[in-house]
PAFITOR-909068 format. One record per atom (N, C-alpha, C): residue in three letters; x, y, z. Coordinates in steps of 0.001 Angstrom, whole numbers, plus 500000, padded with zeros to 6 digits. Layout:
BEGIN
ALAXYZ;...
END
This chain:
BEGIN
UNK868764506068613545;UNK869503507161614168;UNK870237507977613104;UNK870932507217612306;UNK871411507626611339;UNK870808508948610215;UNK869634507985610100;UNK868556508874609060;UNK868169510530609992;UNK867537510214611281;UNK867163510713611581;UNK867822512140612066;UNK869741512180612409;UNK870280512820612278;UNK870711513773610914;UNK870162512935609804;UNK870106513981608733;UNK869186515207608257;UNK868037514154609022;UNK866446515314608552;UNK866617516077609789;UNK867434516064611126;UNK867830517233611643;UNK868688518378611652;UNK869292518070610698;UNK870524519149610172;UNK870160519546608835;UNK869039519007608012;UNK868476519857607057;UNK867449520579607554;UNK866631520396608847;UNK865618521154609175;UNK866182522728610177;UNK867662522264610438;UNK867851523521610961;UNK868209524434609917;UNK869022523493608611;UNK869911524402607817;UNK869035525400607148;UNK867450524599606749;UNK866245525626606349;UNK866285526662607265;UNK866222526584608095;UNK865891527616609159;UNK866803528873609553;UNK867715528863609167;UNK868985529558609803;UNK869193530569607819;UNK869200531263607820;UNK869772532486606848;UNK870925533233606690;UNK871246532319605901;UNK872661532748605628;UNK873124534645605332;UNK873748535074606458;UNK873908536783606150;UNK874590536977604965;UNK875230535958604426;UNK875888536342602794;UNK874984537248601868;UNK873874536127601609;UNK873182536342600779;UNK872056537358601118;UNK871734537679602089;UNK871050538786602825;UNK871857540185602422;UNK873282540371602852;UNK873801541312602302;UNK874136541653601405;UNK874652540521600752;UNK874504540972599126;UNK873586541578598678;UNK872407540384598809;UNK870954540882597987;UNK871082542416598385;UNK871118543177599310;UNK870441544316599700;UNK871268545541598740;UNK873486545113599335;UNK873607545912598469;UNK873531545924596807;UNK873121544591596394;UNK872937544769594906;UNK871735545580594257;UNK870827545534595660;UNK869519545864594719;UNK870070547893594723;UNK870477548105596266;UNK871059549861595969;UNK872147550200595549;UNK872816549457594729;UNK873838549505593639;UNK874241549550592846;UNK872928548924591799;UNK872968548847590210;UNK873693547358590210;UNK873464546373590778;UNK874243545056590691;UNK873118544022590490;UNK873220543098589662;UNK872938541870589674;UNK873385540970590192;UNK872385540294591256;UNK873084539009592137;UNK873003537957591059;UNK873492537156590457;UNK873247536178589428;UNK873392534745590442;UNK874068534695590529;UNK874029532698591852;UNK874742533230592966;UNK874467531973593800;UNK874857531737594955;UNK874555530235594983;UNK875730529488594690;UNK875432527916594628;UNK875530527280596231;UNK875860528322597144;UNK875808527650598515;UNK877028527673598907;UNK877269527378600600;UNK878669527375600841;UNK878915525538601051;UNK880769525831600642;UNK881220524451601159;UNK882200524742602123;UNK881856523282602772;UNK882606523231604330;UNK883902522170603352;UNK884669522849604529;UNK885856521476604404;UNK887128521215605845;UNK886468520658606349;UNK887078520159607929;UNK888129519527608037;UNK889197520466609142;UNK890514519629608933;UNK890469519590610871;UNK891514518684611159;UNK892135518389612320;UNK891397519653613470;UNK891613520893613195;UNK891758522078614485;UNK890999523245613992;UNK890653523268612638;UNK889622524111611893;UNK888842523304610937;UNK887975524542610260;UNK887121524387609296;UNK887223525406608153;UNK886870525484607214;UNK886847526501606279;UNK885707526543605789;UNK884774527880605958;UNK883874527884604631;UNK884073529159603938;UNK883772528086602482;UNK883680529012601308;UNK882439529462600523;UNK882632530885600511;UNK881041531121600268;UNK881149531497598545;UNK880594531334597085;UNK880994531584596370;UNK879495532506595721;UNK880110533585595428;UNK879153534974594775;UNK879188535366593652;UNK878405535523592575;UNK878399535617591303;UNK877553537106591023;UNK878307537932590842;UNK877621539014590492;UNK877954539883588822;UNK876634540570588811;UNK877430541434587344;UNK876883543094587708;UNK877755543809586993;UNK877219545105586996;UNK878821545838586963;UNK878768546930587234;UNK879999547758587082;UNK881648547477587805;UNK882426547900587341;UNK883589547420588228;UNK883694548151589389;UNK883300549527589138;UNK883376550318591036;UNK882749549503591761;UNK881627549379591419;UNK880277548687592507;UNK880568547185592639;UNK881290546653592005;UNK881874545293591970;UNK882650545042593038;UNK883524546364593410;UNK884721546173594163;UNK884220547060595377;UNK883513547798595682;UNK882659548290596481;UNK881219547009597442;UNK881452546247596721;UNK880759545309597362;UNK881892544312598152;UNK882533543957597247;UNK883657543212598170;UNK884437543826599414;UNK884545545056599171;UNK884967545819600459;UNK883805546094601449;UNK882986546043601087;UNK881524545859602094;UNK881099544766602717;UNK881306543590602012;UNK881327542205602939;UNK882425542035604111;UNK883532542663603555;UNK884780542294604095;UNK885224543192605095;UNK884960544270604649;UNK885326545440605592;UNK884150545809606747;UNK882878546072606051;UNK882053546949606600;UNK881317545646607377;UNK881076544750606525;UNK880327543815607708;UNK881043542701608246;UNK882291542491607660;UNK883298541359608497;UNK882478540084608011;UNK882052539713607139;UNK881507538372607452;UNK882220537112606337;UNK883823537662606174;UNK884609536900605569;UNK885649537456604529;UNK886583536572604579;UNK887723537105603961;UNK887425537308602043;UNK888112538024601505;UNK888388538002600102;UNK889155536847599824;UNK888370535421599625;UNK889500534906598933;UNK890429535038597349;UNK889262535312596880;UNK889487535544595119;UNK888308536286594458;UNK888802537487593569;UNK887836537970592928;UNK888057537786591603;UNK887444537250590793;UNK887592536932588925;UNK886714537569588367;UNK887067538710587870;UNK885951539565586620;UNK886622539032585466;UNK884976539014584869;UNK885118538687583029;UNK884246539080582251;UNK884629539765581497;UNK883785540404580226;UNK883351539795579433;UNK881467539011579510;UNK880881538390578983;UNK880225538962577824;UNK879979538402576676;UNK879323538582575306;UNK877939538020575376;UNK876860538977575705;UNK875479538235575080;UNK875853537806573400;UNK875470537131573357;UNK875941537353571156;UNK874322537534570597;UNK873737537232571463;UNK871524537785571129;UNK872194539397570980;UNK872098539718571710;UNK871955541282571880;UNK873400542558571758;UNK874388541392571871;UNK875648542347571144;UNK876408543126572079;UNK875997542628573411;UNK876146543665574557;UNK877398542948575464;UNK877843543107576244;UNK879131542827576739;UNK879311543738578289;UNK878951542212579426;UNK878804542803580328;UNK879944542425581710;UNK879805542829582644;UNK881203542320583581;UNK880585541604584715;UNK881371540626584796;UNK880454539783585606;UNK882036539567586671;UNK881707538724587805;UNK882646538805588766;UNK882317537854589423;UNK883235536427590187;UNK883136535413590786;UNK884004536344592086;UNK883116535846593572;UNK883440536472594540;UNK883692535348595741;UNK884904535025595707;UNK884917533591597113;UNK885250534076598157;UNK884523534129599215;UNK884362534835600453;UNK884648533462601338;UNK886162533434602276;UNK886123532432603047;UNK886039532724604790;UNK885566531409605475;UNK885906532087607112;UNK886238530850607502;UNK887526530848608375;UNK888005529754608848;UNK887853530075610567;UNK887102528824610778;UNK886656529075612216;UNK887279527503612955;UNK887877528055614260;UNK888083527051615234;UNK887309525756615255;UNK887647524284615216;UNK887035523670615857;UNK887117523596617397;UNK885741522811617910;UNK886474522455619369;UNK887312521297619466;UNK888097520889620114;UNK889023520241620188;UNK888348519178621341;UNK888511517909621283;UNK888174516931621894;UNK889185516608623043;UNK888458517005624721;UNK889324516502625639;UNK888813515352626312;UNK890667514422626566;UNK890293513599626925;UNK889815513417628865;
END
């Protein structure tokens, strides 16, 4: 039972598409942005909620940097700004120096509550 409840919650999790990464991808590609990762979201379950954190790694300009975060957040609602970290990375191959940006997008959603 055990087992078998796992290979059912990985066969849905395949199945189901996360809109993060759907929207990103789209506005990065008409933006001039590089999606660089998306290591996945983490859950973390308390008493009466849940939290997930979605974490976004992008590079490309600072308008379009911050134009994306107001587009997840604003335009499509699909989670809060938790933290945005830009940093000005050094290829040292090529001499070039680019801005890259960690994007933690959280949504804290209700649990149901167990009646007795």
């Amino acid at each position: 039972a055990w087992e078998s409840g796992l290979i059912a919650d990985e066969s849905e999790n395949e199945e189901v598409i996360n809109p993060v990464i759907v929207e990103t991808s789209k506005f990065c590609e008409t933006n001039n942005l590089l999606f660089k990762n998306y290591p996945g979201a983490s859950n973390e379950t308390h008493k009466d909620f849940s939290i997930e954190t979605n974490l976004l790694k992008v590079e490309g300009a600072y308008t379009n940097i911050l134009k994306l975060a107001y587009f997840l957040e604003f335009q499509k609602k699909l989670g809060r700004i938790a933290s945005l970290k830009f940093e000005a990375v050094e290829n040292r191959r090529t001499r070039k120096t680019t801005l890259e940006a960690e994007i933690y997008l959280q949504n804290i959603k209700k649990t149901r509550s167990s009646t007795r």
